[in-house]
Biotite code that builds the C-alpha atoms (Angstrom):
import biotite.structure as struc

atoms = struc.array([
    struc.Atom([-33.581, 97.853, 28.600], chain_id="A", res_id=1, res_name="UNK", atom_name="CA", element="C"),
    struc.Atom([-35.075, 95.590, 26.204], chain_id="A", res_id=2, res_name="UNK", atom_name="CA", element="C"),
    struc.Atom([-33.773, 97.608, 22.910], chain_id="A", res_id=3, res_name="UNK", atom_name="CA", element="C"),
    struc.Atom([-29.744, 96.622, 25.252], chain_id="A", res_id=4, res_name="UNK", atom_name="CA", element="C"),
    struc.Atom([-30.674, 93.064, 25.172], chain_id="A", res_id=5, res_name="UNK", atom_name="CA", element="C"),
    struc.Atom([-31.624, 92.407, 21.802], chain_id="A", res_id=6, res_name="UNK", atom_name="CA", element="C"),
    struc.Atom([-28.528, 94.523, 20.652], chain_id="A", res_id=7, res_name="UNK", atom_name="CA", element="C"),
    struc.Atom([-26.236, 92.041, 22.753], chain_id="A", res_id=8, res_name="UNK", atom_name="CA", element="C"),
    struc.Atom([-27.995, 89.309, 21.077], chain_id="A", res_id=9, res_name="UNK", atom_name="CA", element="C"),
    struc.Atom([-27.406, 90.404, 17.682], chain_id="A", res_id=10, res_name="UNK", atom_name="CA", element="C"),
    struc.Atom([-23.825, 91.138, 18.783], chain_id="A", res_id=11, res_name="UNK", atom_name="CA", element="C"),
    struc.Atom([-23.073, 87.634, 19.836], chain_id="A", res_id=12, res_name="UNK", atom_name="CA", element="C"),
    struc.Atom([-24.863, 86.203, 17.015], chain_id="A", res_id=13, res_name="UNK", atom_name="CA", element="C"),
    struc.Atom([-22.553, 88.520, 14.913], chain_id="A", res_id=14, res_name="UNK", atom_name="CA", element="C"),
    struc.Atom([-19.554, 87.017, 16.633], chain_id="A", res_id=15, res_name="UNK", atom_name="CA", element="C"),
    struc.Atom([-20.802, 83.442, 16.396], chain_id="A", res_id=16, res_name="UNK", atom_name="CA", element="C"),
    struc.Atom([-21.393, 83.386, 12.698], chain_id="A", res_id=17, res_name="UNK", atom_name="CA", element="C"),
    struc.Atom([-17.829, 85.121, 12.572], chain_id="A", res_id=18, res_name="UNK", atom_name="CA", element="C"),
    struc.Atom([-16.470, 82.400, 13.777], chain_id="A", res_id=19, res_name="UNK", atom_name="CA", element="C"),
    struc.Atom([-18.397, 79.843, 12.331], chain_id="A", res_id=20, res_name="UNK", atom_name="CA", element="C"),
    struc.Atom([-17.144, 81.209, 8.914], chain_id="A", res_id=21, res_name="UNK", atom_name="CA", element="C"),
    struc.Atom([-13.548, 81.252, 10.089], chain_id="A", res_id=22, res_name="UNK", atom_name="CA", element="C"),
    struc.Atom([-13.981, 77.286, 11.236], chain_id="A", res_id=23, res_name="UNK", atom_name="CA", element="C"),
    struc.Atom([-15.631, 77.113, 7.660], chain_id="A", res_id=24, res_name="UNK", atom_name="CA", element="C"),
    struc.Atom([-12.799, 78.813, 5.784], chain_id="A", res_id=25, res_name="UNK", atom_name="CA", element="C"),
    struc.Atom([-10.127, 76.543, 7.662], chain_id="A", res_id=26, res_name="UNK", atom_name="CA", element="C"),
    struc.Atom([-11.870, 73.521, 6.733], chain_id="A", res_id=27, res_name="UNK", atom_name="CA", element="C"),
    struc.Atom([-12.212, 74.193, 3.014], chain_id="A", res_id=28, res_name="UNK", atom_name="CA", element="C"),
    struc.Atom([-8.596, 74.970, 3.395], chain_id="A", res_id=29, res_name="UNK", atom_name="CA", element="C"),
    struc.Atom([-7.376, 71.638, 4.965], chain_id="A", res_id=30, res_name="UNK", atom_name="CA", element="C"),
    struc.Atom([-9.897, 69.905, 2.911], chain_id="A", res_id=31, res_name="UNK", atom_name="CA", element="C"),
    struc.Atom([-7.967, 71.334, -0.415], chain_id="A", res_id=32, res_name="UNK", atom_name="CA", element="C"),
    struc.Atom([-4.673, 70.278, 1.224], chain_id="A", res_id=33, res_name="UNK", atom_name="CA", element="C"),
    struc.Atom([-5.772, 66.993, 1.856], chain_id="A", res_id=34, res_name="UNK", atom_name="CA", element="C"),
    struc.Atom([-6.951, 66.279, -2.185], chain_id="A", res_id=35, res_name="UNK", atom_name="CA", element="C"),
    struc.Atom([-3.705, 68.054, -3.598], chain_id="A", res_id=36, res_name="UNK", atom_name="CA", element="C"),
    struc.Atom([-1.551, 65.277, -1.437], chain_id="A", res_id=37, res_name="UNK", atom_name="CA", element="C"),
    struc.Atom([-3.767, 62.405, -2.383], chain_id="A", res_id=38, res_name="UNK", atom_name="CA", element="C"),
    struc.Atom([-3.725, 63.620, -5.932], chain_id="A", res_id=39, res_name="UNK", atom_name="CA", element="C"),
    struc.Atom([0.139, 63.667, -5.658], chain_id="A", res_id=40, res_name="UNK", atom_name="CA", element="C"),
    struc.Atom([0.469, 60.262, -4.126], chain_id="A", res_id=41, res_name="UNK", atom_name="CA", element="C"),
    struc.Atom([-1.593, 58.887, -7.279], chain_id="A", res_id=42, res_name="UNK", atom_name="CA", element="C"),
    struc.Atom([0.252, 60.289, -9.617], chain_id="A", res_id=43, res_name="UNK", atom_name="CA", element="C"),
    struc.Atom([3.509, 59.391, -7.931], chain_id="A", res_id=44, res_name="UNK", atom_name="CA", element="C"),
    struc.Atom([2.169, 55.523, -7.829], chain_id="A", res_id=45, res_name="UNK", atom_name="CA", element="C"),
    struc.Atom([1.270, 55.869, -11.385], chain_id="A", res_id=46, res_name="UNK", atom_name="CA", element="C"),
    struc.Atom([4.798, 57.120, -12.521], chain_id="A", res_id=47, res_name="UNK", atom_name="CA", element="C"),
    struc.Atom([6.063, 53.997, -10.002], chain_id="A", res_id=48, res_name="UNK", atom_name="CA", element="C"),
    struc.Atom([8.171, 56.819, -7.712], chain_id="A", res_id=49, res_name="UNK", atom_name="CA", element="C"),
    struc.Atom([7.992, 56.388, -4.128], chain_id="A", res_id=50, res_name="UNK", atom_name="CA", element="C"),
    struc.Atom([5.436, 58.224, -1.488], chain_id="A", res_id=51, res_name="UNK", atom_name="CA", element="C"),
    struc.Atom([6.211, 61.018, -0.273], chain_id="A", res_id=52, res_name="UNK", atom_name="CA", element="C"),
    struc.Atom([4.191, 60.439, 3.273], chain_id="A", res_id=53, res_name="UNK", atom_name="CA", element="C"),
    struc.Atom([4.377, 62.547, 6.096], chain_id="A", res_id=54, res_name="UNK", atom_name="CA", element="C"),
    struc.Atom([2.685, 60.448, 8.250], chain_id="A", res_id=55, res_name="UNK", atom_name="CA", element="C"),
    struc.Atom([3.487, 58.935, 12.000], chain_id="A", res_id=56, res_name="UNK", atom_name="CA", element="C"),
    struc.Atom([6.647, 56.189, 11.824], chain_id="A", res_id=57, res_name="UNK", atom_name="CA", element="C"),
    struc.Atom([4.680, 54.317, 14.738], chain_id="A", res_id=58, res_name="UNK", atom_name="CA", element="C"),
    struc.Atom([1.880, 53.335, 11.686], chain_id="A", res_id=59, res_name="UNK", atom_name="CA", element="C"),
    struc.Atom([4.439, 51.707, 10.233], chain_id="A", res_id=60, res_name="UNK", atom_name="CA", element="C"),
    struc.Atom([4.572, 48.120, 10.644], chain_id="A", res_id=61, res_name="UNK", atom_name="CA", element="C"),
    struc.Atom([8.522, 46.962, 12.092], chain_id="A", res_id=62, res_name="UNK", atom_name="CA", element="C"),
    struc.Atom([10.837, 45.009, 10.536], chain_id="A", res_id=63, res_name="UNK", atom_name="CA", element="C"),
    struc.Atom([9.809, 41.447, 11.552], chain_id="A", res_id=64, res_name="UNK", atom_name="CA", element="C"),
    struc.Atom([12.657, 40.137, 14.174], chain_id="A", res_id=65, res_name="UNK", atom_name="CA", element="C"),
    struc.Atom([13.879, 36.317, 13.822], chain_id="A", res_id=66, res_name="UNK", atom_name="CA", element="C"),
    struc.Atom([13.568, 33.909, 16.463], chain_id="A", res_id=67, res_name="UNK", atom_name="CA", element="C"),
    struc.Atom([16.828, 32.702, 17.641], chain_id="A", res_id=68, res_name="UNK", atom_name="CA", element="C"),
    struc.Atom([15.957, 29.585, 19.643], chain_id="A", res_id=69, res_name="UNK", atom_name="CA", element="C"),
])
């Protein structure tokens, strides 16, 4: 019973450093995404084009409304 046990173990541990490498993989990944667009943005600021942002339309600030009274 002892030599089942320790084979579980190993098999879980198995699985958990499988998916520990997957999280790892997918981070490198988004971290690689995240430099090429910053890299882009530079060289778009450099060159005096416009950003390119995909980012949330609520972060940007409103048009400021006039006071009418």
């Amino acid at each position: 019973m002892n030599e089942e046990t320790e084979k579980a173990r190993q098999s879980r541990k198995a699985a958990m450093e499988a998916q520990a490498a997957l999280r790892r993989e997918r981070a490198a990944e988004k971290l690689r995404e995240n430099l090429s667009r910053r890299k882009q943005q530079v060289r778009a600021r450099r060159s005096g084009q416009a950003d390119e942002t995909q980012g949330l339309p609520a972060a940007k600030k409103p048009a400021a409304k006039m006071d009418e009274s």
